[in-house]
mmCIF file of the C-alpha atoms, coordinates in Angstrom:
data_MODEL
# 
_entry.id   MODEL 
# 
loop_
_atom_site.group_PDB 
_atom_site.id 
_atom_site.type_symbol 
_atom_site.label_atom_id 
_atom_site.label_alt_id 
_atom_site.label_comp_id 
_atom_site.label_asym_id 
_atom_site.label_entity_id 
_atom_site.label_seq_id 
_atom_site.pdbx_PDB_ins_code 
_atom_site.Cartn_x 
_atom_site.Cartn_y 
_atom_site.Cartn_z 
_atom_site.occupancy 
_atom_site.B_iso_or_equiv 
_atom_site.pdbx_formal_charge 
_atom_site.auth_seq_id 
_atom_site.auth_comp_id 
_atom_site.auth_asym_id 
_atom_site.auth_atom_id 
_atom_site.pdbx_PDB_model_num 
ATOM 1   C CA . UNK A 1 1   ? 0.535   45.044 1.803   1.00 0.00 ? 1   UNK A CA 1 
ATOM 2   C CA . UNK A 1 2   ? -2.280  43.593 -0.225  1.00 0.00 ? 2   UNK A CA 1 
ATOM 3   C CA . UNK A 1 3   ? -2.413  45.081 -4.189  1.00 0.00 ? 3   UNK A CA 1 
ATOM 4   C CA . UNK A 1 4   ? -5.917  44.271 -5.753  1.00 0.00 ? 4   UNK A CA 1 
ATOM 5   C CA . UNK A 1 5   ? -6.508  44.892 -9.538  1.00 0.00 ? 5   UNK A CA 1 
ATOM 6   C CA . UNK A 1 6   ? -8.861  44.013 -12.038 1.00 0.00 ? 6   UNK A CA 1 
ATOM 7   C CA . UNK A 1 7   ? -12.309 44.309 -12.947 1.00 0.00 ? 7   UNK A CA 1 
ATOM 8   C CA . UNK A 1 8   ? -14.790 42.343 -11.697 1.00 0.00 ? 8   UNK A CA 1 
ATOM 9   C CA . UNK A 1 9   ? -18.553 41.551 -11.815 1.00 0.00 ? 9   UNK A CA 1 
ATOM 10  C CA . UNK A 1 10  ? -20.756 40.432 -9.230  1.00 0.00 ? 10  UNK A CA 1 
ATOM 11  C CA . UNK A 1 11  ? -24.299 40.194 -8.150  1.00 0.00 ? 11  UNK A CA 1 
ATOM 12  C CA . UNK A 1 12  ? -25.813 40.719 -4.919  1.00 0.00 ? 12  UNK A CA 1 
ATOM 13  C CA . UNK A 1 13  ? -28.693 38.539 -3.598  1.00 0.00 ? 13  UNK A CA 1 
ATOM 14  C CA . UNK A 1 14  ? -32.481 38.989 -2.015  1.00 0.00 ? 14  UNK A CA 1 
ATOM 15  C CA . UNK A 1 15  ? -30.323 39.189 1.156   1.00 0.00 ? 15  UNK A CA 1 
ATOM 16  C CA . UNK A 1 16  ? -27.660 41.730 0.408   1.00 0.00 ? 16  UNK A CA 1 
ATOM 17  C CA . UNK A 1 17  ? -25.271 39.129 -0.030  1.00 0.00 ? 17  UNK A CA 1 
ATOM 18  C CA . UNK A 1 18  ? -22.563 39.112 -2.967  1.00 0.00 ? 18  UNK A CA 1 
ATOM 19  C CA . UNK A 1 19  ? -19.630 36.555 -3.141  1.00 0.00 ? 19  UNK A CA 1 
ATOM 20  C CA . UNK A 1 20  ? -15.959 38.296 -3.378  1.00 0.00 ? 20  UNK A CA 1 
ATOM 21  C CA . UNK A 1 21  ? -14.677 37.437 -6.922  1.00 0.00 ? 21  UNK A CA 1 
ATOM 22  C CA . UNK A 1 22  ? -11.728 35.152 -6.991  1.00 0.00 ? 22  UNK A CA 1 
ATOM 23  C CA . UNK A 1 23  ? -9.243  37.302 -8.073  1.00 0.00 ? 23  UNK A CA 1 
ATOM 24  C CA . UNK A 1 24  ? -9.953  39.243 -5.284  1.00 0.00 ? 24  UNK A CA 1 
ATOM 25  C CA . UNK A 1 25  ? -10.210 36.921 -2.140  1.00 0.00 ? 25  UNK A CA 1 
ATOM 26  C CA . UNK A 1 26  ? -6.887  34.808 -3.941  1.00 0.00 ? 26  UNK A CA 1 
ATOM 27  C CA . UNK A 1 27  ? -5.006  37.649 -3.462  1.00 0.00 ? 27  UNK A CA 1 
ATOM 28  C CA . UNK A 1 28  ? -5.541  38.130 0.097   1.00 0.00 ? 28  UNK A CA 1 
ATOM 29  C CA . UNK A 1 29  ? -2.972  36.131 2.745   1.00 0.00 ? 29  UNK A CA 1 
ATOM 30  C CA . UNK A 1 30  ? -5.047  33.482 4.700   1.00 0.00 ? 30  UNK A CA 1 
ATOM 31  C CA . UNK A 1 31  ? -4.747  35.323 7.669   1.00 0.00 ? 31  UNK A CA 1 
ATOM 32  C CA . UNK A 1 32  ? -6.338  38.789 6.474   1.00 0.00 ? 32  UNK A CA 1 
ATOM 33  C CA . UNK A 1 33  ? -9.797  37.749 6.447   1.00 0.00 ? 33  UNK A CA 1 
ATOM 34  C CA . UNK A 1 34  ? -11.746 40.522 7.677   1.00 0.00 ? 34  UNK A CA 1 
ATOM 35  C CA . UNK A 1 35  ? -12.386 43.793 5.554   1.00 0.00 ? 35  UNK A CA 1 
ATOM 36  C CA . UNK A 1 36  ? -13.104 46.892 6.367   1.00 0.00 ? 36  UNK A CA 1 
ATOM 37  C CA . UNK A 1 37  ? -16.406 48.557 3.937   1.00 0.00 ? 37  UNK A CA 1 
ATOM 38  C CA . UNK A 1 38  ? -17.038 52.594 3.681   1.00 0.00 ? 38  UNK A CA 1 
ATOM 39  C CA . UNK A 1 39  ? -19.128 54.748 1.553   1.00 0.00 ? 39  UNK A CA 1 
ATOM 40  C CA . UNK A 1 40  ? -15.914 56.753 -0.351  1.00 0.00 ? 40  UNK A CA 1 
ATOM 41  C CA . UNK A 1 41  ? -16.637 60.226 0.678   1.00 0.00 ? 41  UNK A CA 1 
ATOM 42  C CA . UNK A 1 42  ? -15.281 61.191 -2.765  1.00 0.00 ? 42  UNK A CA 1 
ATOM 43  C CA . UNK A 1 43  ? -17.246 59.201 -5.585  1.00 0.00 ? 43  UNK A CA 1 
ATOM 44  C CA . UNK A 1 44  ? -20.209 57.120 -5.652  1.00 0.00 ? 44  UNK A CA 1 
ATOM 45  C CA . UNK A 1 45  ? -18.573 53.528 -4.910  1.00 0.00 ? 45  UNK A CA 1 
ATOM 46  C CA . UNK A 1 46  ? -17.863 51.463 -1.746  1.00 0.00 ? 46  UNK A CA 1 
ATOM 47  C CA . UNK A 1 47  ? -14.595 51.430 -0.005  1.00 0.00 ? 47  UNK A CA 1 
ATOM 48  C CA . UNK A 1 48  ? -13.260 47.356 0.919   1.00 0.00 ? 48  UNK A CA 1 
ATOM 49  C CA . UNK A 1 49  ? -10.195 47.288 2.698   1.00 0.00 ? 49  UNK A CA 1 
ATOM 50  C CA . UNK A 1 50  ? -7.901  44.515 4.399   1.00 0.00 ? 50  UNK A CA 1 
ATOM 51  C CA . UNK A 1 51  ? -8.321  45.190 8.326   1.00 0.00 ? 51  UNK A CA 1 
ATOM 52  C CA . UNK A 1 52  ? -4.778  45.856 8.494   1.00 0.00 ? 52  UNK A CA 1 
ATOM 53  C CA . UNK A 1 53  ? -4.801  47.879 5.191   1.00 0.00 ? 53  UNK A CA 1 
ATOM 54  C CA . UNK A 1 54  ? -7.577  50.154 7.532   1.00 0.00 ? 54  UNK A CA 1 
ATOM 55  C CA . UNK A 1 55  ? -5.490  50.612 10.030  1.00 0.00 ? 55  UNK A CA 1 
ATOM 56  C CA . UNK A 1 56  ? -2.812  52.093 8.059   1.00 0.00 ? 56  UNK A CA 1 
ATOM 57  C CA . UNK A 1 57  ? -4.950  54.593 6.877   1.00 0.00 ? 57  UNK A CA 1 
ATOM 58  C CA . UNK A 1 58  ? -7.112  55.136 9.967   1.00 0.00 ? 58  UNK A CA 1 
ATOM 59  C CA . UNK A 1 59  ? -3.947  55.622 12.244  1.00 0.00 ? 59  UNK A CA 1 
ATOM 60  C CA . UNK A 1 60  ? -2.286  58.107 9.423   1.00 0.00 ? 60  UNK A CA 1 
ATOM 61  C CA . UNK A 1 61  ? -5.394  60.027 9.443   1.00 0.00 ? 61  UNK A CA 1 
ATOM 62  C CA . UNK A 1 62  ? -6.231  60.014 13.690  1.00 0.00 ? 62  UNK A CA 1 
ATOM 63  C CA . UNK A 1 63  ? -2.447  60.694 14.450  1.00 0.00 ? 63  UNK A CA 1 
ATOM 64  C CA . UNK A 1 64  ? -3.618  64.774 12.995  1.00 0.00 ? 64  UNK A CA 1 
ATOM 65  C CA . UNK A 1 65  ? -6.916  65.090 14.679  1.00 0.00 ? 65  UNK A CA 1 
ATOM 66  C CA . UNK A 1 66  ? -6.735  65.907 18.426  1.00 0.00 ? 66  UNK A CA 1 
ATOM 67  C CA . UNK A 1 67  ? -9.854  63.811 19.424  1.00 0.00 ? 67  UNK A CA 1 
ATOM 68  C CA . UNK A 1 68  ? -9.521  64.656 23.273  1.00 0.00 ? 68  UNK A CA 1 
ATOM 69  C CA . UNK A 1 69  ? -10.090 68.639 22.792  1.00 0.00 ? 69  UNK A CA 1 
ATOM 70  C CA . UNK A 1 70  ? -10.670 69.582 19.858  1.00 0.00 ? 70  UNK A CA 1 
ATOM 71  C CA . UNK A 1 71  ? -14.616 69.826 18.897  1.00 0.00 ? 71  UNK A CA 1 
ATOM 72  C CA . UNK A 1 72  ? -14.398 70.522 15.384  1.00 0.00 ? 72  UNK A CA 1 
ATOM 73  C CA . UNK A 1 73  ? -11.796 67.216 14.857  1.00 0.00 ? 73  UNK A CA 1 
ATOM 74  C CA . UNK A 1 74  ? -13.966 64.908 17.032  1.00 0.00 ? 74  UNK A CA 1 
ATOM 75  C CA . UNK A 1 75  ? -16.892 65.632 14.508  1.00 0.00 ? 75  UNK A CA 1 
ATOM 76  C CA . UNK A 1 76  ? -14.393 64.662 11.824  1.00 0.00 ? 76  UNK A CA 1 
ATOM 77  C CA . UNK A 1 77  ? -13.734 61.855 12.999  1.00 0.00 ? 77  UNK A CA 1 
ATOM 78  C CA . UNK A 1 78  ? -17.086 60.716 14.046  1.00 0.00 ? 78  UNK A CA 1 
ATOM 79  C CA . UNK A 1 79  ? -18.091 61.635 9.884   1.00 0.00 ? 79  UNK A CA 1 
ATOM 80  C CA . UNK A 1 80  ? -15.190 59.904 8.993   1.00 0.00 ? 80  UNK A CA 1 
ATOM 81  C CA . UNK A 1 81  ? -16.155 56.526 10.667  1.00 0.00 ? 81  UNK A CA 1 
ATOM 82  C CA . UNK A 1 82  ? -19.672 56.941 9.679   1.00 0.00 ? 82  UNK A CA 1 
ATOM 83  C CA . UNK A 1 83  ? -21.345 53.954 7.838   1.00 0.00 ? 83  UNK A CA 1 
ATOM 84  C CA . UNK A 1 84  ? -17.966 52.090 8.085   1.00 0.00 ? 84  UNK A CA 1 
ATOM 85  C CA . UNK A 1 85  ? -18.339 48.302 8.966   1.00 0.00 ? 85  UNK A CA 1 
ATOM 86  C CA . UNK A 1 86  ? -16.235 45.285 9.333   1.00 0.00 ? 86  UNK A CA 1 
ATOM 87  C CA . UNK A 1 87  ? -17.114 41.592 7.403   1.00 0.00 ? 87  UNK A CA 1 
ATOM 88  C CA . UNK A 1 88  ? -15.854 38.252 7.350   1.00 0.00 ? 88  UNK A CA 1 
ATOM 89  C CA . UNK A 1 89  ? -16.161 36.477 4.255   1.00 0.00 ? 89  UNK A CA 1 
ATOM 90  C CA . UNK A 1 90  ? -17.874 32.935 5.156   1.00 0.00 ? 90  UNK A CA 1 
ATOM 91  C CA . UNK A 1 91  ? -15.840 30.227 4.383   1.00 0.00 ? 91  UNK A CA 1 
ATOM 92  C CA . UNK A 1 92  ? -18.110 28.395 2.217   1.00 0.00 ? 92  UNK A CA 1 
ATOM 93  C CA . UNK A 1 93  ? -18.404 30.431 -0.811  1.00 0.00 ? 93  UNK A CA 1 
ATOM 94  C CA . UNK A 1 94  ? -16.508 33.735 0.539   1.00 0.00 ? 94  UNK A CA 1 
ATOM 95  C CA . UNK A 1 95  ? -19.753 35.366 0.290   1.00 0.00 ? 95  UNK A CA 1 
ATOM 96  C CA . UNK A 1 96  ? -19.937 39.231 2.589   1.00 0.00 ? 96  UNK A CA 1 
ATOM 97  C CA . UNK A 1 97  ? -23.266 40.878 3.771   1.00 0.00 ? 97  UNK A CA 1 
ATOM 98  C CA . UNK A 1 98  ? -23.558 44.362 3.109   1.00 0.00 ? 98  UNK A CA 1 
ATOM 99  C CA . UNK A 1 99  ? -26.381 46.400 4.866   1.00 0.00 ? 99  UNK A CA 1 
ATOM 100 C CA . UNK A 1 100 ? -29.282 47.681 2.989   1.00 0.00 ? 100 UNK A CA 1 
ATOM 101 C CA . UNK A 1 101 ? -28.767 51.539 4.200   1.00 0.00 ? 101 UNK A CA 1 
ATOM 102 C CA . UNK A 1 102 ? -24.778 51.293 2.938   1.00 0.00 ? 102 UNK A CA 1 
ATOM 103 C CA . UNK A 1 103 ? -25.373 49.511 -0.551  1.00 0.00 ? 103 UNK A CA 1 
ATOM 104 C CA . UNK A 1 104 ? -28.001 52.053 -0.890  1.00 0.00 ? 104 UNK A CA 1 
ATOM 105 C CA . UNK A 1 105 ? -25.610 54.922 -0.390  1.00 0.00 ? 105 UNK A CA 1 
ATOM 106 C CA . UNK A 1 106 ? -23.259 54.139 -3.456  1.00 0.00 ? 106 UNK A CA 1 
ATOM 107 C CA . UNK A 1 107 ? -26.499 53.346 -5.530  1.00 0.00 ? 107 UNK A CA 1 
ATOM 108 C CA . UNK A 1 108 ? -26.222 49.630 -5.139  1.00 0.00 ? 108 UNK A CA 1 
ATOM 109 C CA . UNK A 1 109 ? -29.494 47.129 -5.409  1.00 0.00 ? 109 UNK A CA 1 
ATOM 110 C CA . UNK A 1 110 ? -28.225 43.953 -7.584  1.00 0.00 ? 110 UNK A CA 1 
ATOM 111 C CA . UNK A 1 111 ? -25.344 44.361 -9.959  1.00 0.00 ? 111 UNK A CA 1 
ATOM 112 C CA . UNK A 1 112 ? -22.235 45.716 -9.228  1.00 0.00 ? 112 UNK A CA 1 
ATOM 113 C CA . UNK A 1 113 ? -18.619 45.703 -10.069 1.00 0.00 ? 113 UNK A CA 1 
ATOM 114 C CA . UNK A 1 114 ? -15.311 45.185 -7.928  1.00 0.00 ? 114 UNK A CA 1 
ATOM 115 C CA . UNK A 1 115 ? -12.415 47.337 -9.059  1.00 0.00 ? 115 UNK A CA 1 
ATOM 116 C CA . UNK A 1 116 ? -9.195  46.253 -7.475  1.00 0.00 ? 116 UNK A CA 1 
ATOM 117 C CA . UNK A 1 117 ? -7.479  49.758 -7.104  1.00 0.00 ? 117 UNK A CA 1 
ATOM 118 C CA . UNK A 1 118 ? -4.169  48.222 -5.503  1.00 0.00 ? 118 UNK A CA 1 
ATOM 119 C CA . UNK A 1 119 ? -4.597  49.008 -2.008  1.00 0.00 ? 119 UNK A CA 1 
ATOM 120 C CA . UNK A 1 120 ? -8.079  48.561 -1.904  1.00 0.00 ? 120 UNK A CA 1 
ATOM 121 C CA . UNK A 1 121 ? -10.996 47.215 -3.423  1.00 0.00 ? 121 UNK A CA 1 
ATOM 122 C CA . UNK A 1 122 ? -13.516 49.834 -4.726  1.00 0.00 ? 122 UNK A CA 1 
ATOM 123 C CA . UNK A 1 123 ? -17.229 48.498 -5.194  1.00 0.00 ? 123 UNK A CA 1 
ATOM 124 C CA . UNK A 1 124 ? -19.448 50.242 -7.759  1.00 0.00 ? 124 UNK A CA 1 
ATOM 125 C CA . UNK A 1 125 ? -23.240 49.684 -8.680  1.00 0.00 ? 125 UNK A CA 1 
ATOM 126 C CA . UNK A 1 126 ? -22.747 48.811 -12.114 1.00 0.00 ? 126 UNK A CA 1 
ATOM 127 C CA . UNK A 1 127 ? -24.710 51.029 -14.144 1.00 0.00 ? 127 UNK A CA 1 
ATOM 128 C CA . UNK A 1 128 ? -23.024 54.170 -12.082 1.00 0.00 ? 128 UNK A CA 1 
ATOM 129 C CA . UNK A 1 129 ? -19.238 52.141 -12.921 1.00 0.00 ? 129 UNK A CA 1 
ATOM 130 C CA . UNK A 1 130 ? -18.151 53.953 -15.999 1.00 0.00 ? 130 UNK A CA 1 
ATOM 131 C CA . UNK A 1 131 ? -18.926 57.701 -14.061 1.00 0.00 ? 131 UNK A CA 1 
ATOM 132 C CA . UNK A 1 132 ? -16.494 56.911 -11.940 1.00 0.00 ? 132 UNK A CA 1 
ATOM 133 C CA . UNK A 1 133 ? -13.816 56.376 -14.583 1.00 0.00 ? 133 UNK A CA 1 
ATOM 134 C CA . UNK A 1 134 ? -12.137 59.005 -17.091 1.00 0.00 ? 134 UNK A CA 1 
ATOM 135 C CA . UNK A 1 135 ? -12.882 58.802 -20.909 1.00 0.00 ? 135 UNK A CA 1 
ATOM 136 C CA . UNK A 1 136 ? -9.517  57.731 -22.777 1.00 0.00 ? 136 UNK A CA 1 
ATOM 137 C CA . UNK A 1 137 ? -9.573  61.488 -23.653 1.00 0.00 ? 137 UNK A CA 1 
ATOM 138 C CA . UNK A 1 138 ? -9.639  63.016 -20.065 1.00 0.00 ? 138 UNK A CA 1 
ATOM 139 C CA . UNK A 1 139 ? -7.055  59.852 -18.974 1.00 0.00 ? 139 UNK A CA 1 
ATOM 140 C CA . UNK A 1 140 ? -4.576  61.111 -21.397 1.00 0.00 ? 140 UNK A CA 1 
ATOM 141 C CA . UNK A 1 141 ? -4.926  64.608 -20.841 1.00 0.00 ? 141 UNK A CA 1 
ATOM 142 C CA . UNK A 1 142 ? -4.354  63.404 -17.022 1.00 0.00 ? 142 UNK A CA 1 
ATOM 143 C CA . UNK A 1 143 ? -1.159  61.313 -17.614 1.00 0.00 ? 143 UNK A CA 1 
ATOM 144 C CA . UNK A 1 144 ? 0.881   64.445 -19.344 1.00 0.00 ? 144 UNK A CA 1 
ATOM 145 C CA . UNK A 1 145 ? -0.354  66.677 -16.238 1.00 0.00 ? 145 UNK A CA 1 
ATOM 146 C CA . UNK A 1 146 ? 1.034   63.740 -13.895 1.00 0.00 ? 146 UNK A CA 1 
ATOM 147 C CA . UNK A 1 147 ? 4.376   63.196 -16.083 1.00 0.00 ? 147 UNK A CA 1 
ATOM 148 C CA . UNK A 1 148 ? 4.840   66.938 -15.890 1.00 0.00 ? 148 UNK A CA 1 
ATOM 149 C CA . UNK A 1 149 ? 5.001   67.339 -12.298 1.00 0.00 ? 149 UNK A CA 1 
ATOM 150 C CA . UNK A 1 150 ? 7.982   67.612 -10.748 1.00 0.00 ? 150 UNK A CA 1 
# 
């Protein structure tokens, strides 16, 4: 398993292009090259993960739905997939092309940030970034509810 961390900034171009930050792209093996890029369903960011990190999580997720009956799970999984796609860094720079409709989506038009999160990469329009985060005070408060679980 890949772990990604750090912050990161980045800037796309005229053609939705953005280069993967160093840090990022040096800490993926030479054979994991493709990513896998969602909306997150539960903040405003971007979702990048290693192909095989997606499958984890894809497989964990199908293995409950019952997508041969079941109407309610099939539309799930349909929403689930929804504005996912798959990129290949080119080899040149390591540059990705994101769609116009997804970047829009998380709020994305030129200057964003790449958060490694350890299993993932999360990709945030910059000005929407700090949202996303908790203040030192709510972070705190959140670490003693965490320690306190048993």
């Amino acid at each position: 398993m890949t772990g990604f961390f750090g912050t990161h900034n980045a800037k796309f171009d005229d053609k939705g292009r953005v280069v993967i930050p160093s840090a990022i792209k040096s800490a993926v093996p030479a054979d994991q090259t493709r990513f896998v890029i969602r909306k997150d369903r539960n903040s405003g960011c971007l979702e990048m993960f290693t192909w095989q990190e997606w499958e984890i999580m894809s497989q964990a997720v199908r293995a409950k739905l019952d997508l041969a009956f079941n109407a309610q799970d099939i539309r799930y999984w349909r929403t689930f997939m929804s504005n996912t796609i798959t990129v290949v860094p080119d080899a040149k720079l390591g540059r990705i092309t994101i769609p116009e409709e997804i970047r829009k989506a998380a709020g994305i038009t030129k200057d964003v940030v790449f958060l490694g999160v350890d299993y993932k990469v999360e990709i945030w329009a910059k000005e929407l970034f700090e949202d996303g985060c908790f203040s030192d005070e709510e972070f705190d408060r959140m670490s003693r509810q965490i320690a306190s679980r048993a």
